[in-house]
C-alpha positions in Angstrom: 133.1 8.1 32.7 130.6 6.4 30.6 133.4 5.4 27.7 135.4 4.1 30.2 132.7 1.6 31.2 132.3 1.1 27.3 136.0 0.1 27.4 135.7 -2.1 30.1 133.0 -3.7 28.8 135.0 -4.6 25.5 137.5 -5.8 27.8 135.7 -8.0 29.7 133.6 -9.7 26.7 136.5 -10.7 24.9 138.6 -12.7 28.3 134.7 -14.1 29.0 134.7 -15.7 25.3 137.9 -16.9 25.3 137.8 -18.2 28.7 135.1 -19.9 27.7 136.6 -22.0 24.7 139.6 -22.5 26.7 138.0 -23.6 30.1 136.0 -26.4 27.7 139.1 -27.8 25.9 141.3 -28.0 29.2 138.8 -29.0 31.2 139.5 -26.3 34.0 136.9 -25.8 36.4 138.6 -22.9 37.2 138.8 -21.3 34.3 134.8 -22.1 33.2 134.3 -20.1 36.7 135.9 -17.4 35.6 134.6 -17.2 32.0 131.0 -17.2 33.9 132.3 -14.6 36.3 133.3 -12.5 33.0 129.9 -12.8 31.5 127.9 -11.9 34.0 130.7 -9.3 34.4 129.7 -8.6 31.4 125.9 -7.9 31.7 126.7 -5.9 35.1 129.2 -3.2 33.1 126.1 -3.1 30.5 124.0 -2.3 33.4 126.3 0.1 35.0 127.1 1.9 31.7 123.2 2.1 30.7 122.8 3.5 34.7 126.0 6.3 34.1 124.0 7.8 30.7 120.6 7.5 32.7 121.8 9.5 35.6 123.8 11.9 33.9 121.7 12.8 31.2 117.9 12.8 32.3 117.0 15.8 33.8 115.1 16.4 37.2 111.1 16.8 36.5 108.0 17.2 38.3 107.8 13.4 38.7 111.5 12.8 39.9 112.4 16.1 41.2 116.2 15.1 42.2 116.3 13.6 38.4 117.5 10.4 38.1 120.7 10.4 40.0 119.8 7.5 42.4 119.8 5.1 39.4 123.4 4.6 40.0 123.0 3.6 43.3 120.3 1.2 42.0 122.5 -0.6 39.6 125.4 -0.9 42.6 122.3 -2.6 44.4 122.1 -4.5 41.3 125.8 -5.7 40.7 125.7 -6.4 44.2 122.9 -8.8 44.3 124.4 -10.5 41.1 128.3 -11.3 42.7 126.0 -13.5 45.2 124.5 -15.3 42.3 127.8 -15.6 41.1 129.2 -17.1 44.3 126.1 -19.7 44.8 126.9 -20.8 41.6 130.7 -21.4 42.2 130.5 -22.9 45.7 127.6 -25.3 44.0 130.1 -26.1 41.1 133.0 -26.8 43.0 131.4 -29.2 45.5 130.1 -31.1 42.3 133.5 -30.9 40.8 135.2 -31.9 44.3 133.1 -35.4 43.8 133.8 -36.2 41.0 137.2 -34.4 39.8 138.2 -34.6 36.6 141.7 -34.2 34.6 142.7 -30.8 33.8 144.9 -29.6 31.2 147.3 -27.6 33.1 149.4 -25.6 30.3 146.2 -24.6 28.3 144.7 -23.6 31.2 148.2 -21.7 32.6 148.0 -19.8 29.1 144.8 -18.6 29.2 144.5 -17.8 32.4 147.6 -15.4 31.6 145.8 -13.4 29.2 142.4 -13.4 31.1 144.8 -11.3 33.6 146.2 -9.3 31.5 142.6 -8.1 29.8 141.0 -7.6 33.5 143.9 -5.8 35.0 144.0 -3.5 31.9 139.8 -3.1 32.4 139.8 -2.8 36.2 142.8 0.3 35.9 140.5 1.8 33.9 137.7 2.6 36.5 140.1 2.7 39.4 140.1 6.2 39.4 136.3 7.0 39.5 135.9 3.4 41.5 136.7 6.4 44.9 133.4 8.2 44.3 131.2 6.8 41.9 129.7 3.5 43.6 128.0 2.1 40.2 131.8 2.6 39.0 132.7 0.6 42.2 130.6 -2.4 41.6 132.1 -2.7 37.8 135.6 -1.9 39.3 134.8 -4.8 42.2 133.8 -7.0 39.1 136.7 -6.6 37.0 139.0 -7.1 40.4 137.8 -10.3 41.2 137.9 -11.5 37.6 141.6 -10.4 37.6 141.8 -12.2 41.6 140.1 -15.2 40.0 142.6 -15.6 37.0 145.8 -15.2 39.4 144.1 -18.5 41.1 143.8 -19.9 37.9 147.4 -19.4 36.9 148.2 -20.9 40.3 146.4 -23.7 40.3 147.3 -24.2 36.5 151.1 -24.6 37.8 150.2 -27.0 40.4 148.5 -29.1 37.8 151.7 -29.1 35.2 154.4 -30.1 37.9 152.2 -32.4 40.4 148.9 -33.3 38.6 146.8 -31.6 41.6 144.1 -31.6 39.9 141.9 -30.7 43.4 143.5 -27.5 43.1 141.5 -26.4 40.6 138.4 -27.0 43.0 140.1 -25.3 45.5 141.0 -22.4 43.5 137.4 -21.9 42.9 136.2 -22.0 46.2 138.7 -19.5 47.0 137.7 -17.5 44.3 134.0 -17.8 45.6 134.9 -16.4 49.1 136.1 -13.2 47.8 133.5 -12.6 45.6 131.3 -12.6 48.6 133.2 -10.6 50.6 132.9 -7.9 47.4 129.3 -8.5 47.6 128.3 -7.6 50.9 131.1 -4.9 51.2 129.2 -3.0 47.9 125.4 -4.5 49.4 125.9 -2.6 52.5 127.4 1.0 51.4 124.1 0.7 48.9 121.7 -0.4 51.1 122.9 2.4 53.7 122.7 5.0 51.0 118.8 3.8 50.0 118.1 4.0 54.2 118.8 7.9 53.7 122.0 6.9 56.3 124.5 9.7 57.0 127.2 10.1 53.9 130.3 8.0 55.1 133.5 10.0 56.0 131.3 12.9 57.5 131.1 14.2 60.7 127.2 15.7 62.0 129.1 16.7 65.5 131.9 18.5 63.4 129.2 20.1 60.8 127.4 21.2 64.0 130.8 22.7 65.5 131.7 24.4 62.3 128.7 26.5 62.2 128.6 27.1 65.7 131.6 29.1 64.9 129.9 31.5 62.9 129.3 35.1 64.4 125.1 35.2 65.7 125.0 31.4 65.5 123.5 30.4 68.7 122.8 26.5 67.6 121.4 23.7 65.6 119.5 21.1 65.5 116.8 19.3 63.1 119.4 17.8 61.4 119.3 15.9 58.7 122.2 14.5 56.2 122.1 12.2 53.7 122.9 11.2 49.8 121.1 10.6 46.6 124.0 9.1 44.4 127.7 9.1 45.8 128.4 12.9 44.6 124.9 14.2 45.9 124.8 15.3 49.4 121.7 17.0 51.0 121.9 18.9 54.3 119.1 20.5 56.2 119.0 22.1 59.8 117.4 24.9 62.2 119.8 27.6 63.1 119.0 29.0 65.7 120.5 33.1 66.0 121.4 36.0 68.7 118.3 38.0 68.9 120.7 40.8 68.1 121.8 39.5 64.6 118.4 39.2 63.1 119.3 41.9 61.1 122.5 39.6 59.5 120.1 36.4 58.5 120.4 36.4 55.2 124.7 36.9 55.3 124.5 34.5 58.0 122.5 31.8 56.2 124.5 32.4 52.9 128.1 32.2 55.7 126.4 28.8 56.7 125.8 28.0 53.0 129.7 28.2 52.0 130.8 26.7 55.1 128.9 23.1 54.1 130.1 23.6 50.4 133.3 24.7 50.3 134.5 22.4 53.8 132.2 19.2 53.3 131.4 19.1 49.7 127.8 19.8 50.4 125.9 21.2 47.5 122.1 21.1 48.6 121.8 22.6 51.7 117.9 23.9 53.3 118.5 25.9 56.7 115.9 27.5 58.4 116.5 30.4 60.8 115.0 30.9 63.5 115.5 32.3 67.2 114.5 30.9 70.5 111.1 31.9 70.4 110.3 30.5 67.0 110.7 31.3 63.3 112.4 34.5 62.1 109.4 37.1 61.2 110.4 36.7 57.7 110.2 32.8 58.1 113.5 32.6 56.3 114.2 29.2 54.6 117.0 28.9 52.3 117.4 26.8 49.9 120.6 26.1 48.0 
């Protein structure tokens, strides 16, 4: 996953530079945008492939006992907080540009803007794939997206310019370009923000867990529930279940039923259930820990 950011990143650098040289000799506001977008594109896949090695590589310790698997969720919070910066910047830009506009050169511009979508489509297909469950992958992917979004409103605006010397579509463009960069933002803000608040994974069920292990043979009930996600591939579970007075003999095959149940059905690896009956704890005070 990690060389694929690398690739990205490559990618990305080389449409932000010649963007760049290209949004200065036509004189494309539009284009300028988007060669800012790709550099700060830029610094956000450096961020997101520093956060894939961290996470991966450093083990858990008696300081960080779940290792350091939240620091991908920390650098979506990150690339999150930097698509905002982004859009300020573009909104401030285009209502400067919008009072004073200025000529644009409409086939350099159409050219360039061309290749700047070639090079993003061919770096966003290359996270697509982990974009589903990796959301530090997301945030690049949602990067490279809008910087492929934004140079489609280049190309657009760039052919309005040619046949009809619009040249306030270049403005408009931008501030088109803004708005969906904030809608990006808040969509990746909020899934991190909910994961730092310990919220419930999205796409799972408590009241379906709960049915599920009712099911099981001795299972009386549960409660003390708790569920929640250190990275997008870590889910913890914990929960009191309760047993038949007459299976306290079958707590441990019980508790290790209750165990593959969460894994193999709802992809939960870390799971701490405590048995106990309706008068308290097991004798044996039975807390497992997977």
């Amino acid at each position: 996953m990690a060389r694929k950011i690398l690739i990205a990143m490559f990618l990305n650098l080389s449409m932000a530079l010649l963007e760049i040289i290209g949004g200065v000799i036509s004189g494309s506001l539009a284009l300028v945008s988007d060669a800012l977008h790709n550099v700060n594109d830029f610094f956000s896949l450096v961020i997101s492939y520093l956060a894939e090695l961290i996470s991966k590589n450093k083990k858990s310790n008696k300081y960080h006992t779940y290792g350091y698997r939240r620091v991908e969720i920390l650098a979506a919070l990150l690339n999150g907080i930097l698509l905002l910066v982004i859009f300020l910047f573009l909104i401030v830009e285009a209502f400067h540009r919008w009072r004073s506009p200025k000529e644009v050169q409409g086939l350099q511009t159409f050219i360039i803007g061309i290749i700047g979508l070639v090079g993003n489509i061919l770096g966003a297909y290359v996270l697509h794939e982990d974009s589903h469950h990796n959301l530090n992958v997301k945030g690049a992917f949602l990067h490279l997206l809008s910087d492929a979004l934004s140079s489609v409103g280049v190309i657009v605006g760039a052919i309005f310019i040619i046949f009809y010397k619009l040249y306030y579509i270049d403005t408009i463009i931008s501030l088109l370009i803004a708005g969906f960069i904030f809608y990006n933002s808040i969509d990746l803000l909020k899934d991190t923000i909910h994961i730092l608040m310990e919220g419930t994974p999205k796409g799972i069920n408590i009241e379906s867990i709960v049915s599920e292990i009712s099911k099981i043979p001795g299972v009386k009930n549960v409660h003390h529930i708790h569920l929640w996600q250190i990275s997008s591939e870590d889910l913890l579970f914990s929960a009191h279940v309760v047993l038949e007075d007459q299976m306290l003999s079958n707590a441990e095959r019980i508790a290790e039923e209750v165990r593959e149940l969460l894994k193999c059905k709802f992809e939960i690896d870390h799971s701490t259930i405590e048995l106990e009956t309706e008068g308290g704890n097991i004798d044996k005070n039975c807390r497992c820990e997977y």
